[in-house]
Every structure is written in structure tokens, then in C-alpha cells.
N, C-alpha and C positions, 0 to 999 in steps of 0.2 A: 504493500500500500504506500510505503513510503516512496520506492521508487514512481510508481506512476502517478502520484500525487505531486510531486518535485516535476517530475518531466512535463506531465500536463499542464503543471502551473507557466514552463521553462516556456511551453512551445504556445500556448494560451497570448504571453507577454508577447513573443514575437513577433505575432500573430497578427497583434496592432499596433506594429512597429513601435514600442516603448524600446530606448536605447539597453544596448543587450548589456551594458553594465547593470543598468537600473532591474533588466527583467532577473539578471543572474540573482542580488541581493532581494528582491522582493518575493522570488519561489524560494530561496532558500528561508527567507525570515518566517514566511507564511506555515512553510513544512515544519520548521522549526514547534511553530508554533501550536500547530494543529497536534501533532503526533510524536511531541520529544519532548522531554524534561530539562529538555539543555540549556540553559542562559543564552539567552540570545547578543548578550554581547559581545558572545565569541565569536559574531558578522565583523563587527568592528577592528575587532582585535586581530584577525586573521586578513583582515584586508591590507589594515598599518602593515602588521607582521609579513604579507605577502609583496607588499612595494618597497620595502626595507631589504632591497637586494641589489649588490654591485653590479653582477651580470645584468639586469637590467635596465643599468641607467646603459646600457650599448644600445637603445632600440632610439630613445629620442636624440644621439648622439648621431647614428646611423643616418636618422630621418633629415638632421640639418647640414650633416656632409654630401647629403643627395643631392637637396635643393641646393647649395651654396655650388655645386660643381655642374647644377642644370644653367643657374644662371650668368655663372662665373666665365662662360667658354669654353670647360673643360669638357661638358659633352659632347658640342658640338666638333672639337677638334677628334672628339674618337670617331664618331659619324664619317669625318672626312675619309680618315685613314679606313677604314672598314670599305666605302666605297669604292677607294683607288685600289682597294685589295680585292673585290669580288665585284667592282659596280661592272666589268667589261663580259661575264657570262653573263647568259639568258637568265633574265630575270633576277640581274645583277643587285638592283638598287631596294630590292627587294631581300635579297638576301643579305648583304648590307647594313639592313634594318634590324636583320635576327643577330646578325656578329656584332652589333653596335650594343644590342641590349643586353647581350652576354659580356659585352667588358664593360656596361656600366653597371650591370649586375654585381661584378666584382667591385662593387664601390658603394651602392646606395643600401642594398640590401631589400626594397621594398618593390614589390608587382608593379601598383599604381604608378608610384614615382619615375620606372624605369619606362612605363609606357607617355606618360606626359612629359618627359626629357627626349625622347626619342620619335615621340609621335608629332609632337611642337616642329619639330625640325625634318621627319622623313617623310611623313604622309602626304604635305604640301611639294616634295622632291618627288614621291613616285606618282602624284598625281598628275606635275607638268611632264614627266618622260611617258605618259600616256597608260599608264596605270588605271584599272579600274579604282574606283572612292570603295567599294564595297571588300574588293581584295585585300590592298592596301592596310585598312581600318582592319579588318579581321585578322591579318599577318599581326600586324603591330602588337594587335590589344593580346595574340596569342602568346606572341612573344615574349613581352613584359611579363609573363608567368618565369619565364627564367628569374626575374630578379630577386625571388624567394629563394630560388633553389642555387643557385652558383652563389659561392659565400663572400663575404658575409649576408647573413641572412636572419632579417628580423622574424619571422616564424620560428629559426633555427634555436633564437636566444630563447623566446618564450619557452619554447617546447623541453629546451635543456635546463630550463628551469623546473619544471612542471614534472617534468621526468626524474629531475636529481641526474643527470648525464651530462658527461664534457660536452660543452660549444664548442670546445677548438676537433673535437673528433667527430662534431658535426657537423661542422665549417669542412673539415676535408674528404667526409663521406660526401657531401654535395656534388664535388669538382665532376667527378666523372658524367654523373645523371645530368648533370647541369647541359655539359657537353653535348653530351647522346641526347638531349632534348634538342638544343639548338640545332644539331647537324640534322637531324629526321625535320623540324622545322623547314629548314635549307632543302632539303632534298623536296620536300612535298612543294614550297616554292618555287622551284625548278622545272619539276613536271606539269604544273599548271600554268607559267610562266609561259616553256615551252608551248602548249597548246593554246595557248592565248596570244602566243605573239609579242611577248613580254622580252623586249632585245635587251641587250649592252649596250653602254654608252663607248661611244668610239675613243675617249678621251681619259680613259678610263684607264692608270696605272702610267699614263706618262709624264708626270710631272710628282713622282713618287716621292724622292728627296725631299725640296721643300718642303712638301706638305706634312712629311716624317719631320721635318725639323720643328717646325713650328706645333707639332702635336704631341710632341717627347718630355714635355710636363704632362701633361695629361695619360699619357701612355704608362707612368711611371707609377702614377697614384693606387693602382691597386697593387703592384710590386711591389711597395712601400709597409700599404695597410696589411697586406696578406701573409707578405714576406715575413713584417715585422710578428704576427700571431705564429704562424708556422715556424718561427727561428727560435721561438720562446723571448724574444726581446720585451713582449708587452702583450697584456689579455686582451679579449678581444674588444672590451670596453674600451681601454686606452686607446688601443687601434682605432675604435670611433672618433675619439677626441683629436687624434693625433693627425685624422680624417680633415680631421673640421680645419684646424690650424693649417693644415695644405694646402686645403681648397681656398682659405682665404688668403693664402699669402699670394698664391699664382694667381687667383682671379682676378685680384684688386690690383697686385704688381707685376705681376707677367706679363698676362693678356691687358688687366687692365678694364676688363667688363665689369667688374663685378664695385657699383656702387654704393653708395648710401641706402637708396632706395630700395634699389632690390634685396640689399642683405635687411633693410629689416621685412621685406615682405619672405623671405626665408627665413625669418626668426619668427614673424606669425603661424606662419605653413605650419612650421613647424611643430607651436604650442599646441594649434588646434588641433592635431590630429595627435599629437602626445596626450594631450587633455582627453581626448576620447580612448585610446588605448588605455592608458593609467587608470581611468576609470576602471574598463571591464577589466583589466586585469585584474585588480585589487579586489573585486568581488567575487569574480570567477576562484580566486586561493581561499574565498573562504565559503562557497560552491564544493569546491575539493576536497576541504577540509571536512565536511559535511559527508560527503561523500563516505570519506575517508572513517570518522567517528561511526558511522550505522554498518560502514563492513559490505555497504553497496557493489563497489568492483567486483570484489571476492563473490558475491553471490550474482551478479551478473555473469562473472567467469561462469563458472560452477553450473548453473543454470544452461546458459549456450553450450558448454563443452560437452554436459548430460543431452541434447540432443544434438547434434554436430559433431563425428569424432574425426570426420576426414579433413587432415588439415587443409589441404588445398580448398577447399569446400569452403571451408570456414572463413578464411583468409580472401576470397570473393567476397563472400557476401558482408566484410569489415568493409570491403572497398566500393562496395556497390553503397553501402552506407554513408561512407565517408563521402561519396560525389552526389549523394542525394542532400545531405547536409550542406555541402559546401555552396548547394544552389541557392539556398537560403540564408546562411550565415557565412561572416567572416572569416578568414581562414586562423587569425590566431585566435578569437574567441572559443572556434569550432574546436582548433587544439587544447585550447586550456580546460574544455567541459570537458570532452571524449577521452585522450588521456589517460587519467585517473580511472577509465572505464576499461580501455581495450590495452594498456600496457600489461595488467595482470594475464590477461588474455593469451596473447601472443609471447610473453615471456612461459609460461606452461608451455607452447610448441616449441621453445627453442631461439625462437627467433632474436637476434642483439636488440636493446631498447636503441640504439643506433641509428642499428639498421628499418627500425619502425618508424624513427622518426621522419628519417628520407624519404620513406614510402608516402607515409601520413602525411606531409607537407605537400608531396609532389602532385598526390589526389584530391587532396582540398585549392591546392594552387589553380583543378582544373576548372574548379567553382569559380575562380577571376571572370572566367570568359561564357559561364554559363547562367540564363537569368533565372528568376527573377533578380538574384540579388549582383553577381558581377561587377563587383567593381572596376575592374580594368575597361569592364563594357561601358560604365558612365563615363569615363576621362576620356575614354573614343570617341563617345557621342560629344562630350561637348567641345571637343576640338574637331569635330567635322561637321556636327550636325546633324549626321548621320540617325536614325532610329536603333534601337538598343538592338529589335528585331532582325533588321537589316544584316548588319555589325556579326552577329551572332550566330547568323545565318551564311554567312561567307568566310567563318572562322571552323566550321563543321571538319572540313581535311586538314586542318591543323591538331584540331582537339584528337581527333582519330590516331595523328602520329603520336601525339602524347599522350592516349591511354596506352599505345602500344610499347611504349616505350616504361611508361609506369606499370605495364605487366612486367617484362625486360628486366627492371630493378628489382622488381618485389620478387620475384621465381628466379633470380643470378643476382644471391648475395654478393659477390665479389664484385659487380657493379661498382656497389657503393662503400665495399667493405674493404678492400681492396687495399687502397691506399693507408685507409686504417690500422690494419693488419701490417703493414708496411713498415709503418712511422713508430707503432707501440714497442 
């Protein structure tokens, strides 16, 4: 009773769109209240107690190293370089787009952020080289799903919190999937391209030096942050900060873009969408903790495993969950609930909490691009105009290579484990 009292109250809130911080502390306080003898100020104290962590001051760090190097000209200098390297094959500038969002991937850490730095500058570029608006917008908004998964990666922080598991061995379980997402991207790009008539631009790789000169700050910034977490020099926190300090020294005095103005509309960006994370996170740990005190997981396990013993079977239909969830909910709120639910689960078959997290991020990542809720799908829309429908509907052979690919990881641990197993 408790569980479907908690969940109906969970799914009721969302239901009328009340903010999923506000719904997560309201089903919890309600359950609380109805059916446990537990002081309810352990909502409060478990929230403090839940934002009272160093690993997560990396996510609003993350969020203002994104923006400062969207507006600073450090994206757009990767955009160049990305083009001169693939814009001269069919369906160059297109592909381009997916290699742009996988090296700012390695810098922002966030879906959205990576599709509105990438989309600002490419989608207006494939639409004068004769690009469909509807291709284009689907490519892009799909792409920006890398920015979760190639590290750093603010899902990656939440989830290693929430798990009790290293970020820095989930920052390097990413690299490869991250990869093998972008390339099946490229490839599916290619073939549509081709039949569409999607050429290279003739101009395309010959004036390479330069353009390498002038993009070699930029180029440097995720060797810097990434280098510095993988060499042990600095956590992956610092690495944010150390983010931030880069992107403004070269934007401001490098390049030279990067003003007054715009740094403080990147220090807005940035509160607001920290304000709203911080929120649900802080209620989602004491969600968990609830969880956690009634022994929920464990009889969730317990319950599924009593009818399900085939694990391939079982490990579907997590995933079939997971992308039904992810239609409707954000990808780190959807983390920080579930979790606490399916890591008891998948730890009984064996599975590394690692290696679940990869999966878990990669499948909820595919929720960016699918509606109702999609976010990457509204930063599409409002940078084109575009219908959410539209957009959604012409990102289908993208989504397709990235469940294919998130089968790929989940059924070939070494995918993701790989490197892990490597470094340990």
C-alpha cells in the first residue's frame, strides 16, 4: 500500500504538471503521513542532508562552463574545425553537427545546453547549404543526447551520487558509448544524406591550418578538464570550476567575445536552471530516503525477481520502463527516483552499478528527443520554430540508431567497462 500510494500520489502531481521537486516532497510528506509513524521532518533534514555534497556542486559549475564557452566563441571555433574535418563528405555539415556536439559534450556536460550551442550556430549553416529544416532540427536535437553521455556528464554526477559510485569511473565508462552513439548518428546521417542529395561543400578542408590555429584554445578545453580528472590532478568538481576560469579567461581575452553582458546572462542561465535542479534534487534524497527507511527497493527487487527469473527478460523490460519514463520526466529527476529502485535489482544479476549507470543515463537520455516531455525537443522548437511534432518526427532514424546502440552497451559490458577495467 505504501508503494502504490507514494507512486500514485508521485504520478497524480505530475500529472498537473506541479514542479517535480515540489511533487517528489508532497507524495513523500502525504505517504508519510497517511501510513508511517515517522516524523516528518526527516523531509527537511534529508533534503539539507542531500544538497550538502561536494560532488554536486560539479553540476551548477558544469552548467556555467557550458554557457560561458557557448557565448565566449569557444563553441563556435569547434563547429569550424568539425566542419573543415567532415563538412567535404555527403552530408558533411550534417555530420559536423554530431562531431561538434560530441567535443562540446566533453565540456558542458548537459543534452539541452549542447543542443542550443550547436543548434544557434549549425541548423541556420545546414539550412543555407540546402538542408531540409525538419532533418537538420531532428539531427541536432538527437545529437545533443550525447552531451549527457560523453563526460563530463551532469546525469553522470547525480546518478554517482545517488548510487554511492565513483564519477570519475563514470566519466570514463561514458567515452566509448558516447562514441559509438555519435558514429551510428554519422552513419545514419550519411545514408539519408546520400538519398537526399545532401553534398559537401567544395571548400571544405582547405584552409585547414588557420582555422586549427585560431580554434586551438578551444580545442584544448576538454584536454585540460578531462585530462586534468583522469590524471588525478583535480575531482571532477574542481575540473568544473577550473572549466569556468578557462572559458572566461579565453573568451573575454582570447577571442575577446565574451562581455559584460553576456557573462551575466550566463550567470542567470545558469541560477535558473540550478534553482530548479537543486530543488528536485534535495527532495528526490529525501524520496530515497523514504524509500530506503520502508525497505521499498528490496521488496520491489524481490517481488519482480519472484516472477521474472530470465535475466535478459528482465533487463528489457527495466529498459522498456526506463524510455517510457523518460517521455514524461527529466532525465536526472527520473535517475534520482528509479535508482534507489532498480540498482538492488540489477546488482542480484550481477550487473556493475557502473555499468547500470551508462545504460540508465543512455535510455533516459533517449527521453530528450521523445514527447510529451523532451527537452532537447523544446530548444529545437524555439530556435526554429519548428513544431515539437515535426522535430520528433524526423529525428525517428536517429532515435532507432541509439536504441540500437543502447542494446550494444547494455548486452557488451566491455562497451563501457572496458576502459574501467583498464585504469582500476
Amino acid at each position: 500500500m505504501n508503494i502504490l500510494l507514494l507512486f500514485a500520489l508521485l504520478f497524480v502531481c505530475v500529472s498537473l504538471s506541479i514542479p517535480i521537486g515540489v511533487s517528489l516532497g508532497l507524495s513523500t510528506l502525504v505517504t508519510i503521513g497517511l501510513t508511517s509513524n515517522i516524523n516528518t521532518i526527516m523531509i527537511n533534514q534529508n533534503a539539507f542532508a542531500g544538497l550538502d555534497s561536494f560532488p554536486l556542486m560539479a553540476i551548477p559549475f558544469f552548467m556555467l562552463a557550458g554557457n560561458l564557452m557557448a557565448v565566449g566563441g569557444i563553441a563556435r571555433r569547434i563547429v569550424n574545425v568539425c566542419d573543415l574535418l567532415v563538412g567535404k563528405i555527403t552530408g558533411g555539415v550534417g555530420m559536423a553537427t554530431v562531431a561538434a556536439c560530441m567535443f562540446f559534450a566533453a565540456i558542458s556536460g548537459s543534452g539541452p545546453a549542447t543542443v542550443s550551442a550547436m543548434g544557434t550556430i549549425m541548423l541556420p549553416e545546414m539550412e543555407k547549404r540546402g538542408y531540409d529544416k525538419d532533418f537538420a532540427t531532428g539531427l541536432t536535437a538527437t545529437a545533443g543526447t550525447i552531451g549527457v553521455i560523453i563526460p563530463p556528464s551532469i546525469p553522470f554526477v547525480v546518478y554517482g551520487v545517488a548510487a554511492s559510485v565513483s564519477i570519475g569511473e563514470l566519466f570514463i565508462a561514458g567515452v566509448v558509448p558516447g562514441i559509438l552513439i555519435g558514429l551510428a548518428l554519422m552513419a545514419v546521417c550519411y545514408v539519408i544524406s546520400k538519398k537526399k542529395g545532401y553534398k559537401g561543400t567544395a571548400t571544405a578542408g582547405l584552409k585547414f591550418w588557420p582555422v586549427f590555429m585560431d580554434s586551438i584554445w578551444a580545442l584544448i578545453t576538454p584536454v585540460i578538464i578531462l585530462g586534468g580528472i583522469y590524471g588525478g590532478i583535480f575531482t571532477p568538481t574542481e575540473a568544473a570550476v577550473v572549466g569556468i576560469v578557462y572559458s572566461f579567461v579565453i573568451g573575454a581575452f582570447v577571442y575577446k567575445e565574451l562581455d559584460i553582458r553576456s557573462f551575466l546572462n550566463a550567470l542567470r542561465s545558469t541560477a535558473d536552471l540550478n534553482g530548479l535542479t537543486g530543488f528536485a534534487i534535495g527532495f528526490s534524497m529525501a524520496f530515497a530516503s523514504y524509500l530506503a527507511m520502508e525497505q521499498i527497493p528490496n521488496k520491489a527487487a524481490a517481488l519482480l525477481l519472484s516472477y521474472v527469473s530470465n535475466e535478459v527478460i528482465l533487463i528489457c523490460l527495466i529498459l522498456m520502463f526506463l524510455l517510457i519514463v523518460g517521455c514524461f520526466v527529466d532525465n536526472i529527476s527520473s535517475c534520482l527516483i528509479l535508482t534507489p529502485v532498480f540498482l538492488p535489482i540489477v546488482r542480484s544479476m550481477g550487473m556493475s552499478p557502473v555499468h547500470f549507470g551508462v545504460v540508465m543515463t543512455i535510455t533516459l537520455a533517449i527521453g530528450f528527443v521523445t514527447p510529451p516531455y523532451g527537452a532537447n525537443l523544446f530548444v529545437a522548437t524555439a530556435i526554429t520554430g519548428l513544431s515539437i511534432e515535426r522535430i520528433a518526427r524526423a529525428a525517428i532514424p536517429f532515435l532507432i540508431a541509439m536504441t540500437v546502440c543502447l542494446l550494444l552497451v547494455t548486452f557488451i559490458p566491455v562497451l563501457s567497462m572496458g576502459l574501467v577495467w583498464l585504469m582500476r
